[in-house]
C-alpha positions in Angstrom: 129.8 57.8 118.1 129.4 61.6 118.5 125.9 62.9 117.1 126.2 66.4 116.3 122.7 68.2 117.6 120.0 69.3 115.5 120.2 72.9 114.5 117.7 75.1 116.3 115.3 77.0 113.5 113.6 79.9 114.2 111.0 79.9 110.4 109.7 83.5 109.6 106.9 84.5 106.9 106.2 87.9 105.3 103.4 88.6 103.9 100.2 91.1 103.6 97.8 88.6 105.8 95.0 90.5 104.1 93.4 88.3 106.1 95.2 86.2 108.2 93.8 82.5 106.5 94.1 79.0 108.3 96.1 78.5 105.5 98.9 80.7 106.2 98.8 79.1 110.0 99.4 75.2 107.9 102.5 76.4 106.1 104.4 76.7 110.0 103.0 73.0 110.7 104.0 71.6 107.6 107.5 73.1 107.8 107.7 72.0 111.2 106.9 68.9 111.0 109.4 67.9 107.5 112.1 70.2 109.5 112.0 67.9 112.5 111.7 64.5 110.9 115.3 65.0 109.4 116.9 64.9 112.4 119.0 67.8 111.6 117.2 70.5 112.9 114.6 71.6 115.5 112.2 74.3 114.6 111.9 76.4 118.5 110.1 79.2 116.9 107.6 80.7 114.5 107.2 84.6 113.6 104.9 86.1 111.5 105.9 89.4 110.1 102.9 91.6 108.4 104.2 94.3 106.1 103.3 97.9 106.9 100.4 100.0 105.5 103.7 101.6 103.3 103.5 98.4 101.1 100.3 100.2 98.9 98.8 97.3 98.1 95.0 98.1 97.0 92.5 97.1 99.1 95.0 96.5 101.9 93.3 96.2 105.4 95.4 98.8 108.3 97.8 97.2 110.1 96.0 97.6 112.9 93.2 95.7 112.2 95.6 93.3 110.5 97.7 92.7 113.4 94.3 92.5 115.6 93.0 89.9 113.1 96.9 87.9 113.4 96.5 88.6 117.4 93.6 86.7 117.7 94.3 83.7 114.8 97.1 83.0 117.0 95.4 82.7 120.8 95.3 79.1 119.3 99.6 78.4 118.8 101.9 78.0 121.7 104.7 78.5 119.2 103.6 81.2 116.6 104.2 84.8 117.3 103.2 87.6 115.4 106.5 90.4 115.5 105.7 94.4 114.9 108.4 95.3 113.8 108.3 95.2 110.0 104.9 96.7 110.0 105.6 99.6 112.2 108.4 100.8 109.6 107.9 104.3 108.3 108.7 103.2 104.8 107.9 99.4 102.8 110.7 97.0 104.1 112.6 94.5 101.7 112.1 90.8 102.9 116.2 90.8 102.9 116.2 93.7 105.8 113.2 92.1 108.0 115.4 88.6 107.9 118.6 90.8 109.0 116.6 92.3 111.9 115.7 89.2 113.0 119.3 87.9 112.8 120.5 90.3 114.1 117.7 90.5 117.2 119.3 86.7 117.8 122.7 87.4 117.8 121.9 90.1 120.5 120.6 87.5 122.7 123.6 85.4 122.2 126.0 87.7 123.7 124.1 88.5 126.2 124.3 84.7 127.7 128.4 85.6 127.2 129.0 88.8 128.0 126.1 90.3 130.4 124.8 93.7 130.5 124.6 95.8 133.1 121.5 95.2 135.0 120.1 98.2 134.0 118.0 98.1 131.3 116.5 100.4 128.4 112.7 102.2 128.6 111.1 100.3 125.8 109.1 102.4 123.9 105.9 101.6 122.1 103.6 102.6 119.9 100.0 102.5 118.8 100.2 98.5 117.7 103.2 97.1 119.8 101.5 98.7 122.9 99.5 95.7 122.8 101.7 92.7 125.1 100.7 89.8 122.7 101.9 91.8 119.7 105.2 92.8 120.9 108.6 90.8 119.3 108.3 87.6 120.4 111.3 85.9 122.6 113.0 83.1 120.6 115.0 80.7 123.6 118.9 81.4 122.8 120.8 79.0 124.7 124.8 79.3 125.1 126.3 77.3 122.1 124.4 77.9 119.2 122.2 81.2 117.6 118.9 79.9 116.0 119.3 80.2 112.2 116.3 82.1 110.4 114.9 80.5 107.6 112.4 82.3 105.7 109.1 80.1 105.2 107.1 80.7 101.6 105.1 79.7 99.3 105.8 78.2 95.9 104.7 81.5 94.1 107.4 83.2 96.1 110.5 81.1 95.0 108.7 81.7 91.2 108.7 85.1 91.9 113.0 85.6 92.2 112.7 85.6 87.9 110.5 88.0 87.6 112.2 90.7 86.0 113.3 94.2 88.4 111.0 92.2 91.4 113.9 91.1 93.5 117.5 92.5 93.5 120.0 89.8 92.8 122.0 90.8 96.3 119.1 90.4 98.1 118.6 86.7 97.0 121.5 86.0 97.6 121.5 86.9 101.1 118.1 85.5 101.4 119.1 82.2 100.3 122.7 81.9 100.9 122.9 83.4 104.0 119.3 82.2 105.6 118.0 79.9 103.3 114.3 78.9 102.3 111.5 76.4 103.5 109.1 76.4 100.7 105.8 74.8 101.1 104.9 73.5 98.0 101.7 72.3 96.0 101.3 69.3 94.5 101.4 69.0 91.2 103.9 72.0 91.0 107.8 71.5 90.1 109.7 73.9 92.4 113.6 71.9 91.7 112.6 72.6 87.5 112.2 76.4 88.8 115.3 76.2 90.6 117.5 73.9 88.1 116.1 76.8 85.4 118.2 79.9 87.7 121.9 80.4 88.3 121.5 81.5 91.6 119.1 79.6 93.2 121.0 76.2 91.3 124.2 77.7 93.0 122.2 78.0 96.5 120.1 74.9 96.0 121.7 73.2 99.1 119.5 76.2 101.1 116.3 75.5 99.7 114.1 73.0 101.3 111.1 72.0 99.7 108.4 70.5 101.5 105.5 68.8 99.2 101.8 69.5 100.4 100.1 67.0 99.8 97.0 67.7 100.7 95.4 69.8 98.6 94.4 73.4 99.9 94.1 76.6 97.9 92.8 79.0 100.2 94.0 82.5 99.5 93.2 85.5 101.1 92.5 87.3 97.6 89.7 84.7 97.7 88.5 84.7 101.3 88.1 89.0 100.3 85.9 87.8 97.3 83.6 85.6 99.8 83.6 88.1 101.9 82.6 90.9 99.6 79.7 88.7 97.9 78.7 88.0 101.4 79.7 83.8 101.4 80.7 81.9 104.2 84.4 81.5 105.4 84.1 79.2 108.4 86.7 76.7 108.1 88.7 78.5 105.9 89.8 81.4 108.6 89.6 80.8 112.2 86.0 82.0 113.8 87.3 85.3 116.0 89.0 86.2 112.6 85.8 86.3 111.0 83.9 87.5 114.2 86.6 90.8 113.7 86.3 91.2 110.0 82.2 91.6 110.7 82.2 93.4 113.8 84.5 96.3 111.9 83.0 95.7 108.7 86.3 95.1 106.7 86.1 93.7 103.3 82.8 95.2 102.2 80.8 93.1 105.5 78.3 94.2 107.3 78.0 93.6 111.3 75.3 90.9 110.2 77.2 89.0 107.7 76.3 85.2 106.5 79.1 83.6 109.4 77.8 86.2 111.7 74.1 85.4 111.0 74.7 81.8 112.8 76.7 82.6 115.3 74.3 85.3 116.5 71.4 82.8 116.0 73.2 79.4 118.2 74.0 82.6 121.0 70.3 83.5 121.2 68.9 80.4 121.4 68.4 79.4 124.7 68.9 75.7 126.5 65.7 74.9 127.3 65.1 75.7 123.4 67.6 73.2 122.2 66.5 70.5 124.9 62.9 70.9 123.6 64.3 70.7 120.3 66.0 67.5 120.8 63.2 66.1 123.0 60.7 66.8 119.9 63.2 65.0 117.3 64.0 61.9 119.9 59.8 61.7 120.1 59.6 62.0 116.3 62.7 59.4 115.7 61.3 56.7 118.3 57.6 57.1 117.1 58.5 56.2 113.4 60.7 53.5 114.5 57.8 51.9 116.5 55.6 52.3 113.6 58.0 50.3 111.7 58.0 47.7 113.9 54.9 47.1 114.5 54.3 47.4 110.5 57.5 44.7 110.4 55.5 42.8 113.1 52.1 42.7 110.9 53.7 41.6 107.8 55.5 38.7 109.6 52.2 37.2 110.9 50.7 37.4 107.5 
């Protein structure tokens, strides 16, 4: 019996990542994880595509420190990447172009395997962001019989979002959809297929759309990890500590350099070793004292 391969998935998300959240990092994960277990396809790649400072979104972080802030959430993946090029666009790119760039950035490789360029390459030229190695478009393995399809990887408020009236242009969901086609991490509770049933053209497309349930709950947002951040709260464990080590050090977000995260952090670096041996050494001596009070209290109340 001839099985036919899985198809190779490269999953790409848009987005402000106003900050980057640990959140945002899940969604790839999740999608990865309900991708593979179909047998049908094989997610090989992730790419996270910030939008540029063109978008005009208010209180919008630069897209330098937002791609510094992306750079450093991602030290932790072997198989995210963070790619410049929608956020170094002189102008606010639709989602529809950013997915055709990256199909077409695919299809390039794929000839190359068949027909091979000269040896001599282009200068690639850089600018202030993509001067940075990690930053710059990350390589997605082509091999010789098949082009990784791009799927674009969202939210549930996104697939919501195509009915909003003058939002979206109907061409561009279509491509979107038809011609790439959806992962859409999805809440519990929500009802993403009533959403779809309710539209023409996603109910015509539904066969692209590939809902994946979260199941555990988690409503981090960024909008709220700015609010914590502005009424000087905690994040840790909600963003990845070298994000929040960034956001303090360049005071984004209304911080200070001495912020509540950054107030322990700076306190477990200057305390010394010998202060948290004689720290423990003092507890152990307080823990074993009471516990041989109690027995020898347990020991008098036995003989009487």
């Amino acid at each position: 019996m001839d099985m036919a391969s899985p198809k190779k998935v490269a999953l790409l998300a848009c987005g402000s990542y106003n900050p980057v959240t640990n959140m945002h990092l899940r969604m790839f994960e999740i999608a990865r994880d309900a991708l593979n277990k179909t047998g049908k396809y094989q997610v090989i790649s992730g790419m996270i595509s910030p939008v540029s400072d063109n978008y005009k979104k208010k209180g919008l972080a630069s897209v330098k420190h937002r791609c510094e802030m992306l750079k450093a959430a991602l030290k932790t993946s072997d198989w995210i990447k963070m790619d410049v090029w929608e956020c170094m666009q002189t102008s606010w790119t639709r989602t529809a172009q950013v997915l055709r760039h990256h199909k077409q950035q695919l299809e390039t490789q794929y000839n190359s395997i068949h027909r091979p360029s000269p040896s001599k390459r282009r200068k690639k030229r850089h600018n202030s962001v993509s001067d940075i190695p990690e930053n710059q478009v990350p390589h997605v393995e082509v091999d010789g019989n098949h082009v990784p399809q791009v799927k674009l990887l969202c939210g549930g408020d996104l697939l919501e979002s195509f009915a909003v009236p003058g939002l979206w242009k109907n061409e561009d969901i279509e491509y979107i959809v038809g011609t790439h086609g959806l992962v859409v991490i999805s809440r519990y509770g929500s009802d993403p297929l009533k959403f779809i049933y309710e539209s023409d053209i996603l109910s015509r497309l539904k066969e692209n759309i590939f809902i994946v349930t979260e199941w555990i709950y988690n409503d981090i947002s960024s909008t709220k990890i700015r609010r914590a951040l502005y009424r000087d709260e905690s994040v840790k464990y909600l963003v990845q500590d070298s994000v929040i080590e960034y956001i303090h050090e360049h005071q984004l977000y209304g911080t200070s350099k001495n912020g509540s995260d950054n107030k322990d952090i700076n306190n477990l670096n200057s305390t010394s070793d010998q202060q948290v041996i004689s720290c423990l050494e003092e507890e152990s001596s307080v823990y074993h004292g009471q516990r041989r009070n109690k027995i020898d209290i347990s020991r008098k109340n036995s003989k009487s």
